[in-house]
N, C-alpha and C positions, 0 to 999 in steps of 0.2 A: 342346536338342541341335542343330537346326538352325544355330542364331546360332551356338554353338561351332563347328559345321563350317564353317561360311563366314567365320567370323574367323580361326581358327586352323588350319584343316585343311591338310595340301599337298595340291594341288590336279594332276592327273599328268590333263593333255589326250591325247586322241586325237589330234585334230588343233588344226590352226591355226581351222575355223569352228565346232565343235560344241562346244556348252555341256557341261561332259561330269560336272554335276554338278545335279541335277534331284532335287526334293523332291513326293512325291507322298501321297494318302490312298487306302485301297483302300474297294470299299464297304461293307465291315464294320469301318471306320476304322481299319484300320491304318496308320500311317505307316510309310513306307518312305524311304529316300536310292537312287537310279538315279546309279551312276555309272562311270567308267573306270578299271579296276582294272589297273597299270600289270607288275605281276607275274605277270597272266595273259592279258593283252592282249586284254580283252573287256571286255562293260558288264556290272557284273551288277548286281542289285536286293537290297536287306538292308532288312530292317525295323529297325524303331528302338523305344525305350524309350517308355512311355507319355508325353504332353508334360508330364504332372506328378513324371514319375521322375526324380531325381538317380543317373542311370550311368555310371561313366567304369570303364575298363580298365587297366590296367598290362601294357605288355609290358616281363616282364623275363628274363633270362636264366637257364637253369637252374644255380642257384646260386648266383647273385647278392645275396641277401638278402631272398626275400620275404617271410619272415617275420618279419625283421625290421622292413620295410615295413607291414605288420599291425601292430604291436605300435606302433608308432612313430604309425600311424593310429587305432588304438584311443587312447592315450595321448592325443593332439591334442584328438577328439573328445570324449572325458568330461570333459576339463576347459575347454573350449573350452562345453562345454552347465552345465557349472557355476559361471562367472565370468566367461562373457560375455552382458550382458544381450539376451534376447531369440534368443538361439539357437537356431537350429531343428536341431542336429546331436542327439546324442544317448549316455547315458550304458548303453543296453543295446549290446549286438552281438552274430549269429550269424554264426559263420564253418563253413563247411562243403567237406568233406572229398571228395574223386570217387572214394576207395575207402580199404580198410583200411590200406597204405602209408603216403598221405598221414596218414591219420586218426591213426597210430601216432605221427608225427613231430609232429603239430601237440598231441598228449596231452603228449607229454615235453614241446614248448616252451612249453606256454601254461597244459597240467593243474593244475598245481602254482605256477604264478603264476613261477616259475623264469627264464622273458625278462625279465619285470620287475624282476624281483631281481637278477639279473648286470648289464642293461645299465642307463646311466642317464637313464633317459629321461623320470624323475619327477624335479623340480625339489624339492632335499633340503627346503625350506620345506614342499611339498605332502605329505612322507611324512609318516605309513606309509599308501600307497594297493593294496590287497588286493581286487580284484575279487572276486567270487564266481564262478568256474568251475563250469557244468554241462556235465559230459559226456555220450554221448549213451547211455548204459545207467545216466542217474541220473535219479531222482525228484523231487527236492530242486526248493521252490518257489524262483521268482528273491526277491529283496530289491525294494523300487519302484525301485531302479537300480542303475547299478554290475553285471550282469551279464554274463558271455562265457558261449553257447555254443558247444560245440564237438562238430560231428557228422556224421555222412555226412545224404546227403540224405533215403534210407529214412523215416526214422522222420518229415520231415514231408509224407508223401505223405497224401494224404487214406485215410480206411481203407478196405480193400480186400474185405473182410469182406462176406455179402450184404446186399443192402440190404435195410433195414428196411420194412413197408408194414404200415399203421396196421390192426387189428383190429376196429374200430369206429368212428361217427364221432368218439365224447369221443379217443378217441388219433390220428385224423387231425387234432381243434383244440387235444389240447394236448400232442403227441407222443407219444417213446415213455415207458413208467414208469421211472424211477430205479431203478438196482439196488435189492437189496432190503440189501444189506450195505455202504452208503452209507462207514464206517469205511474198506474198501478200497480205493475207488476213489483212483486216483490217474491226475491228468493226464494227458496225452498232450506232448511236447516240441511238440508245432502247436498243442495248445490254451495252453501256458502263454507262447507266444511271441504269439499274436494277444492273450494278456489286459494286454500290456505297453502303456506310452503310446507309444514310438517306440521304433527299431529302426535298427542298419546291419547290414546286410548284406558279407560278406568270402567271396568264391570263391576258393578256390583252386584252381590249376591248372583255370583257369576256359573252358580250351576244350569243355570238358563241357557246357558252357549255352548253347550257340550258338543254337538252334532254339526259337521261343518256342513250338513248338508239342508240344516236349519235355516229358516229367511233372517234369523237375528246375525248368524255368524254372515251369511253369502253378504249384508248389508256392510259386516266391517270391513272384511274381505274386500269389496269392493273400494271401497274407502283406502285402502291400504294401495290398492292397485291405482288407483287416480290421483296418488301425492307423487309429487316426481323424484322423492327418495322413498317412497312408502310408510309406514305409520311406526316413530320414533322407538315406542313402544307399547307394546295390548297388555293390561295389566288386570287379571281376574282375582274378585275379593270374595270370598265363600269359606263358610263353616260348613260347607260339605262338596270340596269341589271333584263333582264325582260325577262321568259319562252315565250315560241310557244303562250300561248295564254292571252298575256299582263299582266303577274301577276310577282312583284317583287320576285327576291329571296328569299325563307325564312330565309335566313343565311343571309343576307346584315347587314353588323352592324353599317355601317358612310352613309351618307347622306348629301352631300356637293352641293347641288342645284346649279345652274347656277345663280338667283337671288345672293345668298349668297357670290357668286363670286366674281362679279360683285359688288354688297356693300362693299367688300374686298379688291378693286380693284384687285384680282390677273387676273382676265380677262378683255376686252373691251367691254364696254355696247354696246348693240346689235341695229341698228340702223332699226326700222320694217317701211316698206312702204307698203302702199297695193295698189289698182286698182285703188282707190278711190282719190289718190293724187296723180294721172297723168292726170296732166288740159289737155294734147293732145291726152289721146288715150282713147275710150268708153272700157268698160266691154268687158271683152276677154269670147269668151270658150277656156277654155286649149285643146281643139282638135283642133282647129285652128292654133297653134301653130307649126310650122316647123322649122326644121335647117333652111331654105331657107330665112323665114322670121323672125326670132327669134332675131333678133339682133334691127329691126325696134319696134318689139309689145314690147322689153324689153329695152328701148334706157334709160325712165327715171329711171331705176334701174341700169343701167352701168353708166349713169351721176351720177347718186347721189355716186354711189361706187366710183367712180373715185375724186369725191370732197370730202369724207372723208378721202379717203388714201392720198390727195393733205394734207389737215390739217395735218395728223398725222406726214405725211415726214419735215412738216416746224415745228412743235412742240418740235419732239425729234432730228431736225436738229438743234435747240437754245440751246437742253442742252447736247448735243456733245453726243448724245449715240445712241441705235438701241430695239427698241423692239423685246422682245424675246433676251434676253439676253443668253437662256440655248438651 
């Protein structure tokens, strides 16, 4: 990580004599980067990924394609660890959810193997390639590869349950006894992900894992520690991938602006109205503001929504299709 930030990083000085980019270790070895953060016009201090972690970030825009970004990364990596000799990427992957929203949308695109099947992102000689899909209310063991899970982060928290304390010495040397209905027992999604050989890692909407000292990061963390080369790669997807106190990632390596989007057409130019272009209503305070009357103080902003979504339904009604095609 270091080498990457100082080859490739832009580099935003205080001034013309202060180094304004400083690599330091704490004395419980954390690495940190100290440096001048150009959008808040201060120094501040971020830690950094273990020196054996492969993490880098994606800022992209809301909308922009992350998930097709996933899918395109997942694709890369399985076959990249399958026909390239000596690979150290890898053909499992967990991608993980920051609530039930995202978790719903990533079920539809990836549940059902459904992104791979529309888009073409398997090379037709390579087909038929059919991952195995666990979702995060399934049982079902992985295969030795070839697996995506998909899940909020919950279920790999370490258990929460009280802790266990040994009844004698034989159960402090050889733990606790095995259920006694062995048949039942089934996994844990943490225990069947540490029993994998390697592993990537895929955040979404990854400003959720800024603080390592979070239970979402300590869980990947852990994860990373219990593969016996550690986790192939941690891959964070965010239109705004920014710590506790507004400072980009230091690992962000793409940078896909919403401007940039939008000149791209792959998103909808954003239609801004303010206070000032409502000929019927004076200057609001936002405390004034109620459910009660929220409908009347915001009437020219639901017309005006309402007559852009009128154009776009007669637009793409003339050329026989539907926005959002994926």
């Amino acid at each position: 990580m270091k080498a990457l930030i100082e080859q490739f990083a832009t580099i935003r000085r205080q001034n013309l004599i202060e180094n304004t980019v400083e690599f330091q270790t704490t004395m419980d070895g954390r690495r940190q980067v100290r440096r001048y953060v150009a959008e808040l016009d201060a120094v501040g201090v971020q830690d950094l990924p273990p020196e054996e972690l492969r993490r880098y970030a994606f800022k992209m825009a809301t909308g922009s394609g992350k998930t097709v970004v996933m899918a395109m990364t997942i694709v890369w990596s399985y076959f990249h660890k399958r026909k390239v000799a000596g690979s150290d990427l890898s053909t499992n992957f967990l991608i993980v959810a920051p609530n039930v929203i995202v978790y719903q949308r990533l079920e539809k695109d990836i549940g059902s193997n459904r992104i791979f099947r529309e888009l073409p992102l398997v090379p037709p000689e390579w087909e038929p390639w059919t991952p195995k899909v666990i979702l995060r209310d399934e049982s079902s063991d992985p295969r030795s590869g070839g697996n995506i899970f998909v899940t909020n982060i919950h279920p790999l928290y370490e258990s929460r349950g009280t802790a266990w304390t040994p009844a004698n010495a034989v159960e402090a040397l050889l733990g606790a006894a095995p259920s006694a209905n062995l048949a039942s027992y089934e996994r844990s999604m943490l225990e069947r992900l540490r029993g994998l050989r390697d592993l990537v890692v895929i955040n979404d909407e990854a400003h959720h894992v800024h603080d390592e000292d979070l239970a979402w990061s300590q869980s990947l963390l852990g994860i990373h520690r219990s593969l016996p080369q550690g986790l192939a790669l941690w891959l964070d997807f965010s239109a705004t991938p920014k710590d506790q106190h507004g400072m980009y990632f230091p690992w962000t390596v793409c940078d896909y602006p919403l401007a940039q989007a939008v000149d791209d057409r792959i998103v909808k130019a954003p239609i801004i109205v303010a206070w000032a272009d409502d000929p019927e209503q004076p200057a609001h305070d936002p405390d004034d503001i109620t459910k009660e009357n929220v409908c009347d103080k915001f009437a020219f902003w639901i017309r005006a929504a309402v007559q852009r979504w009128k154009e776009h339904f007669e637009t793409y009604q003339r050329l026989d299709t539907k926005p959002g095609c994926l």
